[in-house]
DOGUVEX-300098 format. One line per field, with one value per residue: residue number from 1; z negated, y negated, x negated of N, C-alpha, C in turn. Coordinates in steps of 0.1 Angstrom, whole numbers, plus 5000, padded with zeros to 4 digits. Example, Ala and Ser with C-alpha at 12.3 -4.5 7.8 and 13.67 -1.06 7.14 Angstrom:
BEGIN
n <- c(1:2);
n.z <- c(4922:4929);
n.y <- c(5057:5022);
n.x <- c(4868:4872);
ca.z <- c(4922:4929);
ca.y <- c(5045:5011);
ca.x <- c(4877:4863);
c.z <- c(4922:4921);
c.y <- c(5033:5000);
c.x <- c(4868:4871);
This chain:
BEGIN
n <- c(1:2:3:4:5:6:7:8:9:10:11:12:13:14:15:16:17:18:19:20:21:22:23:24:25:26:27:28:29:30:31:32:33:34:35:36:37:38:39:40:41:42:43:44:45:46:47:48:49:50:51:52:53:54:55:56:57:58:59:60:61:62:63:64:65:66:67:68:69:70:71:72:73:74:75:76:77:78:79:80:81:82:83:84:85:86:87:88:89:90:91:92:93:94:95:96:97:98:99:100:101:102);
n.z <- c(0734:0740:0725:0736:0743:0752:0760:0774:0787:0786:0799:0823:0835:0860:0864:0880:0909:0902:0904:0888:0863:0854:0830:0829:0825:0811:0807:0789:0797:0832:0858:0879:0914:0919:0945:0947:0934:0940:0967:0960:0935:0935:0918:0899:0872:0836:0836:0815:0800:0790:0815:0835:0846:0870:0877:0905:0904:0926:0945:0962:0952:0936:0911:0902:0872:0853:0821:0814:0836:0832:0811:0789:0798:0798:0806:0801:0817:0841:0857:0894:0913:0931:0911:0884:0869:0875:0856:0840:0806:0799:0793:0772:0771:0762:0774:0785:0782:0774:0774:0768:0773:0744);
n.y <- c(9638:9673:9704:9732:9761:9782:9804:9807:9834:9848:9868:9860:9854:9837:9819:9806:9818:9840:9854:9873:9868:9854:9829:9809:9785:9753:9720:9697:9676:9671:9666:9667:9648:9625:9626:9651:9666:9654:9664:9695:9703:9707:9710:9695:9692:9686:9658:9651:9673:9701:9720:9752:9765:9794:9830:9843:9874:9900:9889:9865:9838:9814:9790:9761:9750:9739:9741:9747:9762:9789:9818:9843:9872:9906:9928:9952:9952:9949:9924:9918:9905:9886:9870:9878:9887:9873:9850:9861:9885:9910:9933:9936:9950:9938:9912:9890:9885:9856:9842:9850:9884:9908);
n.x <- c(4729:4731:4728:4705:4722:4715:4684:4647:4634:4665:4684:4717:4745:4762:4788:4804:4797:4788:4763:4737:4710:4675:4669:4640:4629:4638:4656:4663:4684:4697:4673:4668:4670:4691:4705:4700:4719:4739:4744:4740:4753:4785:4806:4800:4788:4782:4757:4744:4735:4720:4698:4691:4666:4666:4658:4670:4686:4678:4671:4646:4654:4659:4672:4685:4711:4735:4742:4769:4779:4768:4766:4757:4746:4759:4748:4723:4697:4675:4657:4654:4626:4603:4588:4588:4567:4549:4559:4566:4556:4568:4593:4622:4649:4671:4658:4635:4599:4578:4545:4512:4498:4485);
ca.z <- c(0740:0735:0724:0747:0739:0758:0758:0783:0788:0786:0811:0824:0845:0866:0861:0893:0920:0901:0903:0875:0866:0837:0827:0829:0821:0802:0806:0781:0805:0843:0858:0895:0919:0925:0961:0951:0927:0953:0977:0956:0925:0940:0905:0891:0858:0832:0837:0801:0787:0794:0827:0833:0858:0868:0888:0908:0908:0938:0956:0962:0951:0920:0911:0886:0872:0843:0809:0814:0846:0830:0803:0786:0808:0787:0809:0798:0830:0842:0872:0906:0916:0932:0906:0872:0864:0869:0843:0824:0809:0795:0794:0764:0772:0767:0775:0793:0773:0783:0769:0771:0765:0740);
ca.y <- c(9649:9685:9712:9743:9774:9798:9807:9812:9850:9854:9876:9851:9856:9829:9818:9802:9823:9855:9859:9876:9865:9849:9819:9806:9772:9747:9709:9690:9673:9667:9665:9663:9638:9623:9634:9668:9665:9650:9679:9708:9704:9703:9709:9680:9693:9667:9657:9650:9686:9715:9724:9758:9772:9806:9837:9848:9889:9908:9880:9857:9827:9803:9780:9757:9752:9737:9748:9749:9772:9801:9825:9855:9885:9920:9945:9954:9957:9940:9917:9919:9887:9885:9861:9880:9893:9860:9842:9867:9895:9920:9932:9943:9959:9927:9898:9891:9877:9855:9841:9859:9894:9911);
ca.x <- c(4723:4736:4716:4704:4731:4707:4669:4640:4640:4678:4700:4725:4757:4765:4806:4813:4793:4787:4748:4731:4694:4667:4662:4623:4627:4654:4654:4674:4696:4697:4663:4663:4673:4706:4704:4704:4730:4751:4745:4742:4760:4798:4810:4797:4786:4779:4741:4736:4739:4707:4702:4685:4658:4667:4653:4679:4684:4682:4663:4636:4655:4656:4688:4691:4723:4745:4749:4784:4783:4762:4772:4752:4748:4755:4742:4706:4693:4660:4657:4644:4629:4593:4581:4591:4554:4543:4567:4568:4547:4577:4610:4628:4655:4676:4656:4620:4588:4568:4531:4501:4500:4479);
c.z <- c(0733:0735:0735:0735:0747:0760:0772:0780:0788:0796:0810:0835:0852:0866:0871:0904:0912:0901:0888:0879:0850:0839:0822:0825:0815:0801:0796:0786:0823:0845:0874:0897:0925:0938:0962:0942:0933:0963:0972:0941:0928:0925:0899:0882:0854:0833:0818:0789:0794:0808:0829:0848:0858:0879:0888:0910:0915:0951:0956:0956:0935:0919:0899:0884:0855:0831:0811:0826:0840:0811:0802:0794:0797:0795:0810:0809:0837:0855:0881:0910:0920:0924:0891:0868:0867:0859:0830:0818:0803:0793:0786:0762:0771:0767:0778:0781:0779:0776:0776:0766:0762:0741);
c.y <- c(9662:9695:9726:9751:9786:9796:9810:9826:9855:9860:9866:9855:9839:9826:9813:9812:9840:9864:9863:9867:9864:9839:9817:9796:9763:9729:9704:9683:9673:9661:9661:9651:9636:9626:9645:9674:9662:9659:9691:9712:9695:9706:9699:9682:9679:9671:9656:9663:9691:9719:9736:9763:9783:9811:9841:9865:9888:9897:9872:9841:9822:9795:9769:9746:9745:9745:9755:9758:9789:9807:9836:9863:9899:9929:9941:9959:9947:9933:9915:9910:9892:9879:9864:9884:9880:9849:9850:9880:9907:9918:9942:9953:9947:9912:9900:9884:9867:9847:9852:9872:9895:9920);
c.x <- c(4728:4728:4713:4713:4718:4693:4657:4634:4651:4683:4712:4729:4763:4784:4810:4805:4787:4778:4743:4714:4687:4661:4647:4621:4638:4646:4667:4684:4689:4682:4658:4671:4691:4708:4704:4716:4742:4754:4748:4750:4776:4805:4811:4798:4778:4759:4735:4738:4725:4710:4684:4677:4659:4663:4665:4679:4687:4677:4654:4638:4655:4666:4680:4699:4724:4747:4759:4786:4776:4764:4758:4755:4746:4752:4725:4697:4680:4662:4651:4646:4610:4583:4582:4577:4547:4548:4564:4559:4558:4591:4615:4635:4669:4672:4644:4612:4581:4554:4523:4501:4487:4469);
C-alpha cells in the first residue's frame, strides 16, 4: 500500500484534463467497482495507490481520481462547487477546513 501524498482540504490540479478543485475525501486504494474502472478510468491508474474524492471548480460535479493524475494546485484561489459549505466550514487562503466550527 502507498501512502496518501495529498490531504482533505487541498487545492488540486488535475494533470491529464486540467480541472482545478478540493479534495474531501482519500481512500487508501481503489474503492469502487470494476465496472467503473473499466468505463471511466481509461488511464488505468494502479488501483492499489490513494484514490481521491474531489469537488470539481466551476461546477456541480465530483471526480474521483488517482494519486498519480492529480498534483498540488498553487493558485490560492477558493472553489466554486455547490457543496463546499457543506464539506467544509473554511477557506484559508490555501486550503478548506473542515470539522465543526467553533
Amino acid at each position: 500500500m502507498k501512502y496518501a501524498k495529498l490531504n482533505v482540504g487541498q487545492l488540486v490540479h488535475h494533470k491529464l484534463f486540467g480541472y482545478r478543485g478540493v479534495i474531501y475525501d482519500v481512500d487508501a486504494e481503489f474503492m469502487l467497482t470494476d465496472a467503473w474502472y473499466e468505463q471511466m478510468a481509461k488511464s488505468r491508474p494502479p488501483k492499489d495507490e490513494p484514490w481521491y474524492r474531489v469537488l470539481v471548480d466551476g461546477s456541480d460535479f465530483e471526480t474521483y481520481v488517482a494519486q498519480c493524475n492529480l498534483e498540488p494546485d498553487g493558485r490560492q484561489e477558493p472553489i466554486q462547487h455547490p457543496d463546499i459549505k457543506r464539506v467544509f466550514t473554511a477557506f484559508t487562503g490555501d486550503r478548506y477546513l473542515s470539522g465543526q466550527p467553533n
